[in-house]
C-alpha positions as CSV (number, residue, x, y, z in Angstrom):
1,X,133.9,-59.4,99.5
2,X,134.1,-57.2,96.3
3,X,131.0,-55.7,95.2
4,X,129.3,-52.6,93.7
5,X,126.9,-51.9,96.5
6,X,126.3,-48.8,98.6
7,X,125.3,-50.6,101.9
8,X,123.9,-53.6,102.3
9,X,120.3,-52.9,103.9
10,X,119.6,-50.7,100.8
11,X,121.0,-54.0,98.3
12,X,117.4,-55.2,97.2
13,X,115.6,-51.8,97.3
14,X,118.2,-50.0,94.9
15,X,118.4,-52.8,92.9
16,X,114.8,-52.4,92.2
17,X,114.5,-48.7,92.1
18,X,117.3,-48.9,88.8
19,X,115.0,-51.3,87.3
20,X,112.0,-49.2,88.1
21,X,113.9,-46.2,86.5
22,X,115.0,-47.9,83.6
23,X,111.7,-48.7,82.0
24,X,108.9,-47.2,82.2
25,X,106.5,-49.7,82.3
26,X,107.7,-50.8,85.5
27,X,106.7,-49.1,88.8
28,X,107.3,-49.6,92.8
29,X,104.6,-50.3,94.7
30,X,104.9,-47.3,97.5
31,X,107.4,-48.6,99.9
32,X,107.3,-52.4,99.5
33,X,109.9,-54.7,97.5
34,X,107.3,-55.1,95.0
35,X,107.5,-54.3,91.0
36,X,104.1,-54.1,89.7
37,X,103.2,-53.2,86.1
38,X,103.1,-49.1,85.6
39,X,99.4,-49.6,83.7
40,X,97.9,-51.4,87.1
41,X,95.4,-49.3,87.3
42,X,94.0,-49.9,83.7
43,X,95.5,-53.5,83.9
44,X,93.2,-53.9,86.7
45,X,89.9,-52.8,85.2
46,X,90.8,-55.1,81.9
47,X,89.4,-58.0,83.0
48,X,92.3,-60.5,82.7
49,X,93.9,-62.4,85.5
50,X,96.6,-61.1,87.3
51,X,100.2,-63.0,87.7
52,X,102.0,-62.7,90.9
53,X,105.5,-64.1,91.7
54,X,108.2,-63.7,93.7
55,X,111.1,-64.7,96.2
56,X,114.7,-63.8,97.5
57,X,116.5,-61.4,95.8
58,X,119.7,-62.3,94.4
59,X,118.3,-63.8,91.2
60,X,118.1,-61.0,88.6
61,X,116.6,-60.2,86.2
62,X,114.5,-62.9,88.1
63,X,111.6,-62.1,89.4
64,X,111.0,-58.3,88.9
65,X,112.3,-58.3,85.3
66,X,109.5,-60.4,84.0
67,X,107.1,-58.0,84.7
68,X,105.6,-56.5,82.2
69,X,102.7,-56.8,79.6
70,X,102.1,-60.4,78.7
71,X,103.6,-61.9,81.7
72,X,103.9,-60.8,85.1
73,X,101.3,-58.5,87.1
74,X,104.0,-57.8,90.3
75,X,106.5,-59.2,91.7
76,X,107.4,-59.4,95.4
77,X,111.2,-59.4,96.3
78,X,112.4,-60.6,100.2
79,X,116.2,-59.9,101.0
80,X,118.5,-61.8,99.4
81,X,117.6,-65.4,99.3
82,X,115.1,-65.1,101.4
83,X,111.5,-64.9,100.9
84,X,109.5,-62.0,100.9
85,X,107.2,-61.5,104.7
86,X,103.7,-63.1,104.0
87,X,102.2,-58.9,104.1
88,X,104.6,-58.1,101.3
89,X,103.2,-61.3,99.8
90,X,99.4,-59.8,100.6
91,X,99.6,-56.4,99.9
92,X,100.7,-57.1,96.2
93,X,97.8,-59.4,96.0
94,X,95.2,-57.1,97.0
95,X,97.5,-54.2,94.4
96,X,96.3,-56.5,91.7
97,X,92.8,-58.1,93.0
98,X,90.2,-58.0,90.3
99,X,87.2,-59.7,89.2
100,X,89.1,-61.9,86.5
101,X,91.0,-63.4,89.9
102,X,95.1,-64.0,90.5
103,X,97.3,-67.1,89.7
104,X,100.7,-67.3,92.0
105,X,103.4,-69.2,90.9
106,X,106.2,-70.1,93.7
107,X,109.0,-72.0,93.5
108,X,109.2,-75.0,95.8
109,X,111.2,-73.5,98.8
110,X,109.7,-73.8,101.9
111,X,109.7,-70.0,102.9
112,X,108.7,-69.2,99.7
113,X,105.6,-71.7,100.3
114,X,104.8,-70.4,104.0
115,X,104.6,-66.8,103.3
116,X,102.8,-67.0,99.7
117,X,100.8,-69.5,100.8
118,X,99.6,-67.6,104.2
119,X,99.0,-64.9,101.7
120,X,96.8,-66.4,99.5
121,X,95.0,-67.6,102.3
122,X,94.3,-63.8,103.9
123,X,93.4,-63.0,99.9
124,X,90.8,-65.5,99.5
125,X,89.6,-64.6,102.9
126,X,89.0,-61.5,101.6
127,X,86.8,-62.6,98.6
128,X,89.4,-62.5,96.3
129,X,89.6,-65.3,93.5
130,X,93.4,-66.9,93.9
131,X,94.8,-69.8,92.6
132,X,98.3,-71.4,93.3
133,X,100.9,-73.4,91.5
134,X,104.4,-74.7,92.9
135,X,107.1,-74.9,90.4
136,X,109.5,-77.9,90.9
137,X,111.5,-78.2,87.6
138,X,114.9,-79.5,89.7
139,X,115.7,-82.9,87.8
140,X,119.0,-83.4,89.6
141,X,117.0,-83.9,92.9
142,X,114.8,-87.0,90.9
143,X,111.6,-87.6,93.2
144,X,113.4,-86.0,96.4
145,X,111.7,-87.9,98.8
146,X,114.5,-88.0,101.0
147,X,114.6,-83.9,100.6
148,X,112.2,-81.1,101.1
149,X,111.1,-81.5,98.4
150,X,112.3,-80.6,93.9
151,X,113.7,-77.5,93.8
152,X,112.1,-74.9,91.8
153,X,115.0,-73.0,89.2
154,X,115.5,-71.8,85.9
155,X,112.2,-73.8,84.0
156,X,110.0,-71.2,86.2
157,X,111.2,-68.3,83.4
158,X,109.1,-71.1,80.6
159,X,105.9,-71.3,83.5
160,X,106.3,-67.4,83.8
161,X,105.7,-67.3,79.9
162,X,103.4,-69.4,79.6
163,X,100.6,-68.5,82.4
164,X,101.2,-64.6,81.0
165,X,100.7,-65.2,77.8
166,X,97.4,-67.2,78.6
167,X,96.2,-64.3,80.8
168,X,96.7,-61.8,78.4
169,X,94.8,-63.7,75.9
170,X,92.1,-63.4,78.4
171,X,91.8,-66.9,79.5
172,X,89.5,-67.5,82.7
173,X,91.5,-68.2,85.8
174,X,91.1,-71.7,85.6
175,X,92.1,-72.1,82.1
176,X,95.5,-70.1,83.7
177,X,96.4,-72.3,85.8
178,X,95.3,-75.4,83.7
179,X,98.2,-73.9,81.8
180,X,100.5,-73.4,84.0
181,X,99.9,-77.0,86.0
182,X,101.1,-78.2,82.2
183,X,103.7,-76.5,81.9
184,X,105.3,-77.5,85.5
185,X,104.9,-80.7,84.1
186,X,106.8,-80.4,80.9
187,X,110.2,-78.5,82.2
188,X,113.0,-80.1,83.4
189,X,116.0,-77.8,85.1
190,X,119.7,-79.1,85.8
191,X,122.5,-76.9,87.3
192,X,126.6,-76.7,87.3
193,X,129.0,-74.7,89.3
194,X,132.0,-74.0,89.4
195,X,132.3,-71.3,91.8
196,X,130.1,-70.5,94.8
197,X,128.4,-67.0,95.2
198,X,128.4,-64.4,98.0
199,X,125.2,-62.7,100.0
200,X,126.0,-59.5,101.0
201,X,124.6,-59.9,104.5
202,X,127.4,-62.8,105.0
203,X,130.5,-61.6,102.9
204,X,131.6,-65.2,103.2
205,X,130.8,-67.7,100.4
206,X,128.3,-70.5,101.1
207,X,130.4,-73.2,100.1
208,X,133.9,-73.6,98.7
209,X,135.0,-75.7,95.3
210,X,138.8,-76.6,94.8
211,X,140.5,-75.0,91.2
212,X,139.8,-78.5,89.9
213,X,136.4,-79.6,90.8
214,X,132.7,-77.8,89.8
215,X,129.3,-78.9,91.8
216,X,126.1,-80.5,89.9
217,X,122.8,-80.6,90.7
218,X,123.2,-77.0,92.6
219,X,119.9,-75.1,93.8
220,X,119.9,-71.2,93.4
221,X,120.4,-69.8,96.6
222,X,124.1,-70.6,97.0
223,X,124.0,-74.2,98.5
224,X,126.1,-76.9,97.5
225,X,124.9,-79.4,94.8
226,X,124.2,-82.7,95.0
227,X,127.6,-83.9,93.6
228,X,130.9,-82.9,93.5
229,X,133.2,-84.1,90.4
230,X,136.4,-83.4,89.0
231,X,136.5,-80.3,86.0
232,X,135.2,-81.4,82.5
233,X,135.0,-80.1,79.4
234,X,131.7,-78.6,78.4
235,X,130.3,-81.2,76.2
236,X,130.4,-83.8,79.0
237,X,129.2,-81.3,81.0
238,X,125.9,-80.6,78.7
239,X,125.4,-84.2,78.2
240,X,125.5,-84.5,82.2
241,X,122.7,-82.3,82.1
242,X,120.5,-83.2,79.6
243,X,120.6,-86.7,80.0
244,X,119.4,-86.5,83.0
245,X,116.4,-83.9,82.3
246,X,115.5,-86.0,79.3
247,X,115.1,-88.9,81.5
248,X,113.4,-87.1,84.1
249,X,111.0,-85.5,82.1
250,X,110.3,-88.8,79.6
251,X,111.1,-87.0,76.8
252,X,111.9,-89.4,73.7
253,X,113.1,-89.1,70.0
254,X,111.0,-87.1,67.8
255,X,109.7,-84.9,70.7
256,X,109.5,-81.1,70.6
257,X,111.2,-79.2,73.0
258,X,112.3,-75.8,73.7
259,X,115.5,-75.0,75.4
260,X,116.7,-72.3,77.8
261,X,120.7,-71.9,78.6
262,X,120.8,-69.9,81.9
263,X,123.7,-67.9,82.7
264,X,123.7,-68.6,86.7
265,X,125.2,-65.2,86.9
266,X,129.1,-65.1,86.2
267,X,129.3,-66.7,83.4
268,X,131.6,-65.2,80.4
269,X,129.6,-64.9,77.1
270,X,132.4,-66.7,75.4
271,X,131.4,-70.1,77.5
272,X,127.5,-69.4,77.5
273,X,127.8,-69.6,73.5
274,X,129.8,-72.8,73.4
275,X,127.5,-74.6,76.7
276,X,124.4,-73.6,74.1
277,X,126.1,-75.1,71.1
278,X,126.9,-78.1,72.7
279,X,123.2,-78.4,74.3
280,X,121.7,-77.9,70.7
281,X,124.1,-80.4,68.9
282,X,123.6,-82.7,72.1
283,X,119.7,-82.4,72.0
284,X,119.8,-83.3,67.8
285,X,121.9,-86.4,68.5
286,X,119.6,-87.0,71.3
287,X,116.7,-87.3,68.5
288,X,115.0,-84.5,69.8
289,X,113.7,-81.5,67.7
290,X,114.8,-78.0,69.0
291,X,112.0,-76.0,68.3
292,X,112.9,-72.5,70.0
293,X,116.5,-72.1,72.1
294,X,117.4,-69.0,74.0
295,X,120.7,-68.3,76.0
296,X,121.2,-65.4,78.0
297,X,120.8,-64.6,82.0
298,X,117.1,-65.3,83.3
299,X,117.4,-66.6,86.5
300,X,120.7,-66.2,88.9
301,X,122.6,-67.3,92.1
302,X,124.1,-63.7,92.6
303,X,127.5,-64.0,90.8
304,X,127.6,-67.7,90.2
305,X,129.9,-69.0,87.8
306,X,127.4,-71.5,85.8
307,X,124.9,-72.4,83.5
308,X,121.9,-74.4,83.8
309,X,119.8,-75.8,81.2
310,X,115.8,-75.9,81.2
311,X,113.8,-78.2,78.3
312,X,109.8,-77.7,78.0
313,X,107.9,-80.3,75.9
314,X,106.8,-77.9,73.5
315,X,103.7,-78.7,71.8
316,X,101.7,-76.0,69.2
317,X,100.1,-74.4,72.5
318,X,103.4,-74.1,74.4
319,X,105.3,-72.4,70.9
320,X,102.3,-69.9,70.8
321,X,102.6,-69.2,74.0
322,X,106.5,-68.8,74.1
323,X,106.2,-66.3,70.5
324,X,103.4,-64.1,72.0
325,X,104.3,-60.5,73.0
326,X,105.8,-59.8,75.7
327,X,107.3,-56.3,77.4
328,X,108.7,-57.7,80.0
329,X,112.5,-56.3,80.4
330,X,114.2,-59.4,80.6
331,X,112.2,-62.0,78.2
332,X,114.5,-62.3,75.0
333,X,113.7,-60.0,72.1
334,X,112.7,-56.9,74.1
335,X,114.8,-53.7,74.5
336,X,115.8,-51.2,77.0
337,X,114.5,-47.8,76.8
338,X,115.0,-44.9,79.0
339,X,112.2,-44.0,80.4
340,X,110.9,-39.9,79.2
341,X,109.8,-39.0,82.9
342,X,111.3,-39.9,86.0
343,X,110.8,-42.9,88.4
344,X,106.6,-43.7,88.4
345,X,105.6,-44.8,92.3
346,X,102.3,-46.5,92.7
347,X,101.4,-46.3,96.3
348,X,100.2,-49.5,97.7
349,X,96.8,-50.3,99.3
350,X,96.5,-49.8,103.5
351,X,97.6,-52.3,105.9
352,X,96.5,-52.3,109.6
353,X,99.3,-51.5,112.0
354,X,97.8,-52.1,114.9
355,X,96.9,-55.7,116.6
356,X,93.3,-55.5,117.8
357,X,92.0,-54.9,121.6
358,X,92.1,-59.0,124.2
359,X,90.1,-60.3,126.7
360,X,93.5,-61.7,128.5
361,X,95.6,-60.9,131.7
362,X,97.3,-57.6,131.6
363,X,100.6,-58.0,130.4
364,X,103.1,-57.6,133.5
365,X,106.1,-55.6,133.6
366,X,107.9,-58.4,134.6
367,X,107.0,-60.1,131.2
368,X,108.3,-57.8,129.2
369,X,111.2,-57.6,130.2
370,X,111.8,-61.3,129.6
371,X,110.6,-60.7,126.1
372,X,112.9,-58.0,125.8
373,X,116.0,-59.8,127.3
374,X,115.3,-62.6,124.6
375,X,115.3,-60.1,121.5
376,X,118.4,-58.4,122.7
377,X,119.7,-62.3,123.1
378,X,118.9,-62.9,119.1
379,X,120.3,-59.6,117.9
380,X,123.6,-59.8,119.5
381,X,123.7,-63.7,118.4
382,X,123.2,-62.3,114.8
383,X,127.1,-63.2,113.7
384,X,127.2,-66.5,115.3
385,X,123.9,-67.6,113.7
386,X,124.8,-66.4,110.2
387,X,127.7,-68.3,110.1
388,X,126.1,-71.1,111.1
389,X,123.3,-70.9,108.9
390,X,126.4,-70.4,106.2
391,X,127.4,-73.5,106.6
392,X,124.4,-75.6,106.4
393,X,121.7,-73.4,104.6
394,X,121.9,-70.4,102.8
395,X,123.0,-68.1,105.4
396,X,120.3,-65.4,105.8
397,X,118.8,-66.5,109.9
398,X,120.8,-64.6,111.4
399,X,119.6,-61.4,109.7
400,X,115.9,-62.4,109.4
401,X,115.7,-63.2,113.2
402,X,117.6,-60.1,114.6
403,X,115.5,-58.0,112.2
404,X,112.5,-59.2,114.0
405,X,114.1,-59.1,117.0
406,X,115.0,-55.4,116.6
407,X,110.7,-54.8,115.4
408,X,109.8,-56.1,118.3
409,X,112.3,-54.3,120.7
410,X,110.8,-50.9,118.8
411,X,107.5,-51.9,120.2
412,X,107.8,-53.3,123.3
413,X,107.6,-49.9,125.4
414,X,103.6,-50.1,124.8
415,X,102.9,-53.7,126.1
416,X,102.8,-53.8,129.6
417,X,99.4,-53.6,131.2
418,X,97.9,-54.4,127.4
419,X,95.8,-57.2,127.5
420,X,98.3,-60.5,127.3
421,X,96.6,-61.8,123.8
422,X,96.3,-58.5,122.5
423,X,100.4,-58.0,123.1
424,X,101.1,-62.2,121.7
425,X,99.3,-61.1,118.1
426,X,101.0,-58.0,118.1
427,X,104.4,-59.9,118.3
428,X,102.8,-62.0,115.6
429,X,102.2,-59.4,113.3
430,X,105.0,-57.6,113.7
431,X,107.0,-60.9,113.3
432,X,105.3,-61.5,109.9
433,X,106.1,-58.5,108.5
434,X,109.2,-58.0,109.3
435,X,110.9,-61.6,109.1
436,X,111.0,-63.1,105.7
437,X,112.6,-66.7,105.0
438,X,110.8,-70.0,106.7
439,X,111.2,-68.5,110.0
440,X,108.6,-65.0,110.0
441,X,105.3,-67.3,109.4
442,X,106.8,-69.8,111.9
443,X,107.1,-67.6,114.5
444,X,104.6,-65.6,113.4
445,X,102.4,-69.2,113.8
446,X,103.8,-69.6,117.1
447,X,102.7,-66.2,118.8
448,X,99.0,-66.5,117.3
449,X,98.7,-69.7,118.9
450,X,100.5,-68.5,122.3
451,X,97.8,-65.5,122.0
452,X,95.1,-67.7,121.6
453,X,95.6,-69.8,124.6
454,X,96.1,-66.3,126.4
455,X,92.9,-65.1,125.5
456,X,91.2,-68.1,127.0
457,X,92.6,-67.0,130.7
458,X,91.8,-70.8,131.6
459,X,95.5,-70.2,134.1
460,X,98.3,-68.0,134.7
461,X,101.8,-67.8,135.6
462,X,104.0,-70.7,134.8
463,X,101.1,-72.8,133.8
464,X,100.0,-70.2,131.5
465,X,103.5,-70.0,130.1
466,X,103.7,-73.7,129.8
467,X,100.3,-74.1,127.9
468,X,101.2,-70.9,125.6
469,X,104.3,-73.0,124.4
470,X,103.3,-75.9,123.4
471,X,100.4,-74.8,121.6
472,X,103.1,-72.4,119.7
473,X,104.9,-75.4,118.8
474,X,101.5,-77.4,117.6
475,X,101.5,-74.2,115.2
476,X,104.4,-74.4,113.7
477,X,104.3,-78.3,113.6
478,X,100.9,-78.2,111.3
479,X,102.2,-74.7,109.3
480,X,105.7,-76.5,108.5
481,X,104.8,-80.5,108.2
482,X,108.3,-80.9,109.9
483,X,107.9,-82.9,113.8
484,X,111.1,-84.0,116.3
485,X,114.0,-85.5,114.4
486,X,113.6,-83.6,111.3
487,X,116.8,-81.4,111.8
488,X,114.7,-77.9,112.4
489,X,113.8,-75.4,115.3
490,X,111.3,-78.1,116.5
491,X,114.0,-80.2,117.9
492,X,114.9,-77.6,120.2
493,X,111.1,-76.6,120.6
494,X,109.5,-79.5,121.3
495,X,111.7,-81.0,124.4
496,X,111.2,-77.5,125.8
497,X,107.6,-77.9,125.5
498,X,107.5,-80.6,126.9
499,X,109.5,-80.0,129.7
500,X,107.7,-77.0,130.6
501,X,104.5,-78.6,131.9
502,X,106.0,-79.2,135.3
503,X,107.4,-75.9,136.5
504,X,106.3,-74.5,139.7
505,X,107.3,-70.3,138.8
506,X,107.7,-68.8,135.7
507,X,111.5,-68.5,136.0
508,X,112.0,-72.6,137.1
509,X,109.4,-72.9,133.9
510,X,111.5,-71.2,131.6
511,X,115.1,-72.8,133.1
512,X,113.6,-76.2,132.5
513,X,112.8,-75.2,128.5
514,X,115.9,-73.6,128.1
515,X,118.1,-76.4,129.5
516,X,116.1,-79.3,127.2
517,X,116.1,-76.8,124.2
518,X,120.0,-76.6,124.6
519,X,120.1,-80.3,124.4
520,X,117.6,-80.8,121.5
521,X,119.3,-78.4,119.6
522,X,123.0,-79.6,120.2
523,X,121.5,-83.0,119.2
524,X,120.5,-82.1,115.8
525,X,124.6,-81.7,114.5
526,X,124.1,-86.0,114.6
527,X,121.2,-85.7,112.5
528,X,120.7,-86.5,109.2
529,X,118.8,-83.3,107.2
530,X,115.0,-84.0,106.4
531,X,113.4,-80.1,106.1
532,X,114.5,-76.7,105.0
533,X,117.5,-76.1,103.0
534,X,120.0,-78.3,104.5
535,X,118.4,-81.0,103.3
536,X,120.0,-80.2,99.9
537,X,123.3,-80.9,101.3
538,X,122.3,-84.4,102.8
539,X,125.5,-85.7,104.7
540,X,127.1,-82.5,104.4
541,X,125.0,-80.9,107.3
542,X,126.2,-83.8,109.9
543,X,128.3,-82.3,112.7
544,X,127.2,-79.1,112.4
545,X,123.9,-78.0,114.3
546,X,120.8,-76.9,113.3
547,X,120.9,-73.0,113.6
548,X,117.1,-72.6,114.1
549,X,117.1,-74.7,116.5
550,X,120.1,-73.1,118.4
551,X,118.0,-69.5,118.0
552,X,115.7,-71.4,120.1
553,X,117.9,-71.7,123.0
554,X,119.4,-69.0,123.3
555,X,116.5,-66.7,123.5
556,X,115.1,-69.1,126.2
557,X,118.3,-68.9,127.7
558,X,118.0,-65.6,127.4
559,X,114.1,-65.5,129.2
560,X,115.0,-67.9,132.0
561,X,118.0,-65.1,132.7
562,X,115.6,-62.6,132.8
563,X,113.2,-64.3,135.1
564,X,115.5,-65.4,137.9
């Protein structure tokens, strides 16, 4: 792996700080992964709605280089492609909250729904006026049924324009969204690939494409596509492409569309010019009138070689939202400046740190060191899960869950004797802040619920335990959708729970979950992919187990260790 990096913890903050000290209407929001807009303050008391976004790193300019008057409010970055925790998420909503209310636009990845969706959920509970949209512009997938759903890519950049350009008009919230909900509806996104790209966390790539063959149908977070095919020239290529968006999408002769050539992020500018020739001269034949085209990098893979192309049905609203001002860094048409002073900081608003007092049993020393025994488990399985996770997703579990592992480790000296519920949302918390990707909510899911049955001192011991993880699991069966069979952490989960019920002690508890989670998650390498990210790869994924579900095991493995 060849890259111009420092170290890799400090990839995503630097990244942001050199934006940050680039322009001056950007600023950091104190110590988060969050680009806000420098004005917030005055931005805040204008009376407009606010525009939030977000996701894994690894797609720049995308997010944090749309912020800026006339389009984004903030922007919340997680490692690289992984989302941002669900706090992140919340502290940049309550940065921005203001009478006029928030609109969120996501792109439809399940970690990316979890945590903003958890977030908007703590906002509103606060009072504060948010709405949500889900952007799923990915016409290779069709009507993914079979999938976790359309990908949201590239056509985000058109939504991004469009919802910011109606909020600085000073549109009501509704009206915003109304907006945005049309424009979801009127872009269509297709990908191309011919060379995988490399996270820094992994220094492998995700997938590997022979000098004669390029993927289509790709997502943006390194996966395969959802066909491989032999090298073409770049006409058949963009015809590939828009063929199928213009299908997807309805569009018909005499339609107006605008069109957005995406570099995917190591694309030569030599190709980029000829892949937006051919799309215009492709789009004319096609019958369809080209009413505003822009090529340039807006939305990456890291250093992908490739291109995707977005169309919008571009009707007079649509163009006048598209021409309005904008100073966002990285919409076409605007210019970097050096900034006159250094660096601006915001800080961001408090955060409590501290999970709140429990009615339950006093936490046992005994019990922590079986939690303990299963973090130190997760850390040192960090490699082996990576690589895993490499193979059939997009490679970052192993990081996430050994940098929850390693929070929870840093606070598990002050648990014993602490009421047993008290300690559970503790783990919680900490697990939501400091895990991004699906798996921080999941978990974080899965301890609230364990604390909740805690607090309710209705047993103890191994029937405590017992009770504790199965209404985990429930949690993370109605936060996720996902149930047995789906390919996921569940099918290691759920046979544990199960088998659970019956133990006499604590430690023949914990060796019966261990030794059914072992076999539910072995199973899932003969299962076909319905959830999560592997489901992009489809057939692909068969043979190869499910590395959430592995996690599982090992840190009951771990436990039942512990407790013998």
């Amino acid at each position: 792996m060849k890259k111009l990096i420092n170290d890799i913890p400090s990839v995503v903050r630097q990244s942001l700080e050199g934006l940050a000290a680039l322009y001056p209407g950007l600023a950091l929001l104190g110590g988060e992964n969050t680009l806000v807009r420098a004005d917030l303050a005055s931005f805040v008391a204008s009376g407009k709605v606010a525009i939030v976004t977000g996701g894994g790193a690894g797609h720049e300019p995308a997010h944090a280089g749309y912020v800026g008057k006339g389009m984004l409010t903030a922007a919340v970055s997680g490692d690289v492609f992984a989302s941002p925790s669900t706090d992140a998420v919340y502290t940049a909503l309550r940065a921005v909250a203001n009478p006029a209310g928030i609109l969120v636009i996501v792109k439809n990845y399940t970690g990316d729904r979890l945590n903003f969706g958890l977030a908007v959920e703590m906002a509103r509970a606060d009072g504060v006026a948010v709405e949500m949209v889900i952007v799923d512009d990915d016409a290779a997938l069709g009507k993914a049924e079979r999938t976790a759903g359309r990908r949201g890519i590239a056509g985000t950049v058109f939504v991004h324009k469009v919802a910011g350009a109606a909020a600085e008009a000073g549109l009501p919230l509704s009206e915003v969204k109304a907006r945005a909900l049309a424009a979801i509806g009127a872009v269509g996104s297709m990908g191309v690939a011919l060379s995988p790209c490399t996270v820094p966390a992994t220094g492998k790539a995700n997938f590997s494409l022979g000098d004669d063959e390029m993927e289509l149908g790709l997502g943006i977070h390194g996966e395969a596509g959802v066909r491989r095919v032999s090298m073409q020239p770049a006409q058949q290529v963009v015809e590939t492409l828009l063929d199928t968006i213009i299908a997807d999408r309805g569009l018909v002769g005499g339609d107006r569309v605008a069109l957005l050539v995406n570099n995917l992020g190591g694309t030569a500018q030599m190709e980029m010019s000829i892949v937006a020739r051919d799309a215009l001269q492709t789009l004319r034949a096609r019958g369809l009138t080209v009413e505003r085209a822009y090529c340039g990098t807006f939305l990456t893979a890291i250093e992908m070689t490739g291109v995707s192309l977005s169309l919008i049905k571009a009707d007079a609203a649509v163009l006048a939202a598209l021409d309005a001002p904008a100073e966002a860094p990285a919409w076409p048409g605007n210019h970097g400046r050096l900034p006159l002073a250094a660096m601006s900081s915001l800080a961001a608003p408090a955060t409590d740190d501290e999970a709140d007092g429990g009615t339950g049993m006093a936490t046992p020393k005994e019990l922590v060191a079986i939690l303990s025994a299963a973090c130190r488990a997760i850390i040192a399985a960090e490699p082996e899960l990576t690589e895993m996770d490499r193979i059939v997703g997009d490679g970052d579990i192993g990081h996430s869950l050994a940098g929850g592992a390693t929070a929870l480790l840093q606070r598990a000296a002050g648990w014993e004797g602490r009421p047993l519920d008290a300690v559970l949302r503790e783990i919680g918390l900490t697990l939501r802040r400091s895990v991004g990707g699906t798996s921080g909510p999941l978990y974080a899911a899965f301890a609230i619920a364990a604390s909740q049955t805690a607090a309710r001192r209705e047993e103890d011991g191994a029937a405590l335990l017992a009770r504790a993880v199965a209404a985990g699991t429930d949690a993370i069966m109605r936060l996720g959708g996902a149930g047995a069979g789906d390919r996921t952490m569940l099918d290691a989960l759920i046979p544990a729970a199960t088998a659970m019920g019956g133990g006499a002690t604590i430690a023949a508890t914990l060796e019966t979950g261990a030794r059914d989670a072992r076999a539910g998650a072995e199973s899932t390498a003969a299962m076909q992919p319905r959830r999560g990210r592997s489901s992009y790869i489809g057939e692909r994924a068969v043979g190869h187990p499910d590395p959430g579900a592995v996690a599982v095991a090992l840190w009951l493995e771990a436990a039942a260790k512990a407790a013998r």
